[in-house]
Structure formats: structure tokens, C-alpha cells
C-alpha positions as CSV (number, residue, x, y, z in Angstrom):
1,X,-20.3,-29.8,6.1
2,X,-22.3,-27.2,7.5
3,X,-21.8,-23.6,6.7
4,X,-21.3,-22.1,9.7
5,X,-18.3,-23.9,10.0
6,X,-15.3,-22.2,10.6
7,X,-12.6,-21.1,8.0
8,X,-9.1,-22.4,9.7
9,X,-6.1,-20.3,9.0
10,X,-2.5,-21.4,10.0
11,X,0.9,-19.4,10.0
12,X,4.1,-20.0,11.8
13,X,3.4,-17.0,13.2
14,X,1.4,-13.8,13.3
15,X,2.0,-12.4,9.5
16,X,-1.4,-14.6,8.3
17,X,-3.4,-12.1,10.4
18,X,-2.9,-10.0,6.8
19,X,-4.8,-12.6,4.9
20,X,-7.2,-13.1,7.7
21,X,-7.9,-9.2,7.1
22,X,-8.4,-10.0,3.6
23,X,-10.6,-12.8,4.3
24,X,-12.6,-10.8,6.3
25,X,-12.8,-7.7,4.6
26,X,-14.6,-10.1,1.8
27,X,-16.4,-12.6,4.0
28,X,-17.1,-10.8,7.2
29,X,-20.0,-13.4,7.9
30,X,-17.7,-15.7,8.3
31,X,-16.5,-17.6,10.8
32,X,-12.4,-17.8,11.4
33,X,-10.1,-20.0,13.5
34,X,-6.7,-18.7,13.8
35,X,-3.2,-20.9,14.7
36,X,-0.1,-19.2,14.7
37,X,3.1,-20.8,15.5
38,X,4.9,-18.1,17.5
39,X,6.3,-20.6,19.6
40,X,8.2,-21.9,17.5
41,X,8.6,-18.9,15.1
42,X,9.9,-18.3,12.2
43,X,10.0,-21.0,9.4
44,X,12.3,-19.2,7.2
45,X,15.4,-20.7,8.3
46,X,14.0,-24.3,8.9
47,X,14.4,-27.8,7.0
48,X,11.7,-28.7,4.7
49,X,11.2,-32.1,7.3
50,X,10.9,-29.8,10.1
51,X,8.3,-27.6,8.4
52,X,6.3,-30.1,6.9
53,X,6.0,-31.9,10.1
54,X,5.1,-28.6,12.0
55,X,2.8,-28.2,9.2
56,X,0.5,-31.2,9.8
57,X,0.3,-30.6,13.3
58,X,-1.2,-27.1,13.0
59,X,-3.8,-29.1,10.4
60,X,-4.6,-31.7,12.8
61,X,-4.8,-29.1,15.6
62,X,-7.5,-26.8,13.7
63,X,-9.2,-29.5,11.9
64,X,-10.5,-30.4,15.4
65,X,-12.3,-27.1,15.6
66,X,-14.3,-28.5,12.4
67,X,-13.2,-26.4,10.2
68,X,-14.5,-26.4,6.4
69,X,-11.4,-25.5,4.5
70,X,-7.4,-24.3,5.5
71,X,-6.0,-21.1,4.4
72,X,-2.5,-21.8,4.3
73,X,-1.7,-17.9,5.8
74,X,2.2,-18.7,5.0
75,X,4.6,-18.5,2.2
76,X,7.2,-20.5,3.7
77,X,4.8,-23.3,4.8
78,X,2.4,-22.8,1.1
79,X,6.3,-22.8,-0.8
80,X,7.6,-26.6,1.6
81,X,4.5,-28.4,2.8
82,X,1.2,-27.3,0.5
83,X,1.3,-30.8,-1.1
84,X,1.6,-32.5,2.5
85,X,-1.3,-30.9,3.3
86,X,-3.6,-31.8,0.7
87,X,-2.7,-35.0,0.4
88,X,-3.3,-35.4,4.6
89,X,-6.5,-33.5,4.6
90,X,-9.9,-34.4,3.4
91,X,-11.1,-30.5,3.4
92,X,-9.9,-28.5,0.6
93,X,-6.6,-26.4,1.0
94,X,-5.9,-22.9,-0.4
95,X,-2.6,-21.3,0.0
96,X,-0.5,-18.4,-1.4
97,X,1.8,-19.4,-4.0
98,X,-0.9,-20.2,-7.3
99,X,-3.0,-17.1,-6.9
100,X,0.0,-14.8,-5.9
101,X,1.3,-16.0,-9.0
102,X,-2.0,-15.8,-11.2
103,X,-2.5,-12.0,-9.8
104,X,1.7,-10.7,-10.7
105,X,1.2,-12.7,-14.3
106,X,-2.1,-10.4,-15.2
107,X,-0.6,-7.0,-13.8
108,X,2.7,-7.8,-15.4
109,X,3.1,-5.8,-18.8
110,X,6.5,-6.3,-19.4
111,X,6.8,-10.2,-18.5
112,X,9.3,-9.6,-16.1
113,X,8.1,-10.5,-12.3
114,X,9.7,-10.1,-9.0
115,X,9.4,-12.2,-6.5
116,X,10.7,-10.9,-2.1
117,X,10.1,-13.7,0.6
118,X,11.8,-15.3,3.4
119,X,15.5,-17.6,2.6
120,X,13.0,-20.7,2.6
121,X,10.4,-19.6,0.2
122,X,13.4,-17.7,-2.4
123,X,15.7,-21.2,-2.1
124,X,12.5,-23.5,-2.5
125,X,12.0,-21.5,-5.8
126,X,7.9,-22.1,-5.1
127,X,7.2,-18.7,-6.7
128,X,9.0,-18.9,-10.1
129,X,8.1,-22.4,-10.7
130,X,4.5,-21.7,-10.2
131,X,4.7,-18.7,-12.2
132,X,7.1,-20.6,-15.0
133,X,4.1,-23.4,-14.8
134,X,1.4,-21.0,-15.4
135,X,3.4,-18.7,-18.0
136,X,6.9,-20.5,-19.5
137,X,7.7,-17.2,-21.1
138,X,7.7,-15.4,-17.8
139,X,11.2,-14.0,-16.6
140,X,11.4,-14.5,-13.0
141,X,13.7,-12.0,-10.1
142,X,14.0,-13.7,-6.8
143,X,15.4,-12.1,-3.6
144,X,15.6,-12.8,0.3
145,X,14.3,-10.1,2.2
146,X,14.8,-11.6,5.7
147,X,15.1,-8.4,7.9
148,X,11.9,-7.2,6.7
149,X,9.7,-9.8,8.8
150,X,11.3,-7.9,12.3
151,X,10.6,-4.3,11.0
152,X,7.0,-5.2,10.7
153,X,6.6,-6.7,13.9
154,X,8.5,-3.6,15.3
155,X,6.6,-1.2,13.5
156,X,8.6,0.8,11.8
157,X,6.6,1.1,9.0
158,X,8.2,4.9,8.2
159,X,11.6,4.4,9.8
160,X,14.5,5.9,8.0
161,X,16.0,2.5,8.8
162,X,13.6,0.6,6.9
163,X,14.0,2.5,4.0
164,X,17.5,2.4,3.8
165,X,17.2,-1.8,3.8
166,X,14.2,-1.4,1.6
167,X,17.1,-0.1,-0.9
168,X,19.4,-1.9,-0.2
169,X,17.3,-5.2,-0.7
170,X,15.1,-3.7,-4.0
171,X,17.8,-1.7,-5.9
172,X,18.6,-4.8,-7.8
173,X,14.9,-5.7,-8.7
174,X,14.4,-2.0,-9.3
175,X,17.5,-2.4,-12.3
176,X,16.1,-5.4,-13.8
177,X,12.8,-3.5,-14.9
178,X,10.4,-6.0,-13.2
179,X,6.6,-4.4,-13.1
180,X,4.8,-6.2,-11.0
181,X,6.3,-7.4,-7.8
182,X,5.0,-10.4,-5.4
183,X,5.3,-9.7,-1.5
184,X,6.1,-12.9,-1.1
185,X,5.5,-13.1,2.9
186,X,2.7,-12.2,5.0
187,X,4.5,-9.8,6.9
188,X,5.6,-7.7,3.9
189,X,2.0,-6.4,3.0
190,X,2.4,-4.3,6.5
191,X,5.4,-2.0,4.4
192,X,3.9,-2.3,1.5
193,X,4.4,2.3,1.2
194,X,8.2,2.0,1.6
195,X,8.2,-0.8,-0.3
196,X,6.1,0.9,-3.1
197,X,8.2,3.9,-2.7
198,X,11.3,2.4,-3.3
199,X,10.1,0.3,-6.5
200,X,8.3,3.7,-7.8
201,X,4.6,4.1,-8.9
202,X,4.9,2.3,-11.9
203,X,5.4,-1.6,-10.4
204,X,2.6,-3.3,-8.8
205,X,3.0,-5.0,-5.4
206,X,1.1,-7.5,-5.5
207,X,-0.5,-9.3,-1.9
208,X,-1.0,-12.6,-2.2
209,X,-3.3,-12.5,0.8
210,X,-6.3,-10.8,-1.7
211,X,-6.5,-12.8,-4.4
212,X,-6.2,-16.1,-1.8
213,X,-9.2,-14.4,-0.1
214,X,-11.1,-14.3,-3.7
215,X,-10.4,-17.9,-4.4
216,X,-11.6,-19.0,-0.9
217,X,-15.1,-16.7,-1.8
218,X,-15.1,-18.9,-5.4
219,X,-14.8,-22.3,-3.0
220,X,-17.4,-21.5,-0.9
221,X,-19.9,-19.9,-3.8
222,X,-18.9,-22.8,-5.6
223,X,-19.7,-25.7,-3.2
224,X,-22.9,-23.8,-1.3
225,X,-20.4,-23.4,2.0
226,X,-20.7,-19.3,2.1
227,X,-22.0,-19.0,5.9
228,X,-25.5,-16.8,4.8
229,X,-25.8,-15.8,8.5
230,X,-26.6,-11.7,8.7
231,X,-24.3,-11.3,11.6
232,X,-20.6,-10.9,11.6
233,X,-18.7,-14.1,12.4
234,X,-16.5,-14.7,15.6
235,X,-12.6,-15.0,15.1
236,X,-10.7,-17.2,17.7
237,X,-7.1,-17.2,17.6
238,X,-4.9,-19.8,18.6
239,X,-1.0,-19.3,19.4
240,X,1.7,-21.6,20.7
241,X,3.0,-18.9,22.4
242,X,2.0,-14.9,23.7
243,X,5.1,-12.7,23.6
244,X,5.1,-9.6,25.5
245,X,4.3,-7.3,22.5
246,X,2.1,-10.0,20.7
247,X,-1.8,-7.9,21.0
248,X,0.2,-4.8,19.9
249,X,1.4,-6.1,16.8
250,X,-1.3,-8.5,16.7
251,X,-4.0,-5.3,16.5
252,X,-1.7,-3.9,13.6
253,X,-1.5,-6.6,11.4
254,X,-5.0,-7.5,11.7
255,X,-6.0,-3.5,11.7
256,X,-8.6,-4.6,14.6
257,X,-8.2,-5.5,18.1
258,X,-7.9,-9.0,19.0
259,X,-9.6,-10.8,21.6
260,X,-10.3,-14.6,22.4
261,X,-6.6,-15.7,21.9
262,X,-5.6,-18.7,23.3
263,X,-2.4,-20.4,24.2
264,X,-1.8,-24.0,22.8
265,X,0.3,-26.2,24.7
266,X,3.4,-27.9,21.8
267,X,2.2,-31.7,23.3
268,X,-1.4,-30.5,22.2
269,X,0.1,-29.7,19.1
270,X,2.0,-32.9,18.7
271,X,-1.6,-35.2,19.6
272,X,-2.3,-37.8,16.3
273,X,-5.4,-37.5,15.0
């Protein structure tokens, strides 16, 4: 494996630019691949089959841009089809649920964690088992946030709207006294003030797209992968799809401009290995 190899990162759609900002902000000599689903956007709602099976096509897709390791850029994906994944792939696979979970644990004072995601990744439970694994004493708060994923993408970060949702979503994590709180979708980190506004000072939202990113640094140290090159590494992205608004809310999730994105065709997608 050489080390300028890429890092692949896959989402069922655009949220996973967060953790590719993460990634970045950390690694910025590396080199990044980027597939996002927005054809066949969102996950949330799917079957576990369905997702796994999208799941391994988006893996066989980047690992022909030789990539040395997959950031699994999704909750709902990390949540159905993480073991899938590793169990299809030779490279190592990082996603969000286990350091999401490792980061709420050691910010939590109180023991009592909350957890916001799509319907997929609250019903699969992938959060509070993880965190019940890692901590049996831990008391977990679950809750679907679903309208949250469109109000990022719109941009309406500071909307009246959005905060009145915000409340009505949070109140009931807000009564249960939970002090650390998991944004458990990659879309969420873009409201992360109305979301910390509503929840108050004193809970800490945690992103699981930063401490992925630290764990993919520990991979790379670890194994002698880190790309040592002085110059900043290329990003190509690669959609199923280009909505009208996609560079727009692209440039804001990502807090860059985008270039190089390229459309994938669904038969590419669906090619064996």
C-alpha cells in the first residue's frame, strides 16, 4: 500500500462532507476520494438489505480508485452495514458509531447520554448498544430527528423555523438531564448553534466526524500510511447524482468550494468486483 493512496469516504449522500472537513482539517496532506449517494438519497427510511447492498457497491466502486482505508461518512450506513463492510473488504474500515460513542462516554459526567439520528440509525439502536458495550452502566436517550437532515441542506441554520423543531425534537432530551449529546447524523454538525442553544451551555454535542478523523490519524501513524508529501492533497468527489443546488450546499458542508465532482452512472455502481 503506498501512502499516497487515497482515503475513500462514502455517504448516501452529501452530509459525509462534515467528516471529510474533519479529516482534512487533521490530515490536509492527504489525499480524499469522495462517493455520495445522492441518487438514491436518503438511507434513513430504507431496509437494512437495501442499505447493505447499496453499501458494498459504493465499497467496490471506491476501492477501484485504490484507496487505503474507508471512512464510513454515514450513521445510517456505519449503524446497518459496518460489519458487511469489513468483512467484504481487505482495507481497514472506520466508521462513526465506536468513536462517537467513546467521545459522549468521556464528556459525560452524569452517565446519562443522548443520542439524535435518522429513523434507521434510532430503530437499529447502533448507538446505545455500542455505548452499553463500552459502558453497561451508561443510561442511554434515543430520538429521531428526521426533519433536521432537509434544514441543513436548505440552510437555515438560524431560521425561526428550525428552532421551533429543534424544541420540539430536544425538549424531551433536555428533561431527562442528559450531558453530553451524540449528533448522531452527518448533517446535524451543520446546526450544531441551534442545536447547542436549545440543549443549553452545559451539554456537550458531540461530532462523531472528529474523533473518526483522530482514529483514521492513529491508523495511518500506526501502520506508516500517513501520506508525508509537503503539499496539500487533491479531493475528488464522486456522486450518483448532481441536484440543482448540490455545489451550494456542497461548499457549506464542506466550508470550501468543491471542484472535480463527478457523476457515477447506478450500472457503474452495480459492476462486481
Amino acid at each position: 500500500m503506498n501512502k499516497s493512496n487515497p482515503i475513500g469516504f462514502f455517504d448516501s449522500g452529501i452530509g459525509g462532507l462534515t467528516v471529510v472537513k474533519a479529516v482534512t482539517k487533521l490530515l490536509p496532506n492527504e489525499n480524499i476520494v469522495y462517493f455520495g449517494d445522492t441518487a438514491r438519497v436518503p438511507y434513513g427510511g430504507k431496509s437494512n438489505n437495501t442499505v447493505i447492498e447499496y453499501a458494498l457497491q459504493a465499497a467496490n466502486f471506491l476501492l477501484r480508485k485504490n484507496i487505503k482505508l474507508l471512512v464510513v461518512a454515514c450513521n445510517t450506513v456505519s449503524s446497518v452495514a459496518l460489519k458487511e463492510l469489513k468483512r467484504f473488504l481487505t482495507i481497514p474500515v472506520i466508521g462513526m458509531i465506536e468513536p462517537g460513542s467513546k467521545m459522549a462516554l468521556s464528556e459525560s459526567k452524569n452517565g446519562i447520554v443522548g443520542v439524535i439520528g435518522t429513523v434507521s440509525t434510532i430503530n437499529n439502536k447502533a448507538y446505545s448498544k455500542e455505548l452499553k458495550r463500552l459502558n453497561p452502566k451508561v443510561k442511554v436517550i434515543e430520538k429521531a430527528c428526521p426533519l433536521f437532515v432537509p434544514l441543513a441542506e436548505e440552510g437555515w441554520l438560524n431560521h425561526k423555523a428550525t428552532e421551533l423543531i429543534a424544541k420540539e425534537y430536544l425538549t424531551e432530551l433536555k428533561e431527562k438531564e442528559i450531558d453530553s449529546l451524540i449528533l448522531g447524523c452527518t448533517h446535524y454538525p451543520i446546526l450544531h448553534d441551534v442545536i447547542q442553544k436549545v440543549m443549553g451551555k452545559s451539554v456537550k454535542l458531540v461530532d462523531s466526524g472528529t474523533p473518526a478523523a483522530k482514529l483514521v490519524e492513529e491508523y495511518l501513524n500506526g501502520r506508516g500510511l500517513r501520506n508525508d508529501s509537503n503539499k496539500i492533497g487533491y479531493k475528488e468527489f464522486y456522486v450518483s447524482d448532481i441536484p440543482a443546488k448540490f455545489k451550494e450546499i456542497a461548499n457549506r458542508f464542506l466550508g470550501s468550494k468543491i471542484n472535480n465532482i463527478h457523476k457515477v452512472e447506478l450500472e457503474e455502481l452495480t459492476n462486481e468486483l
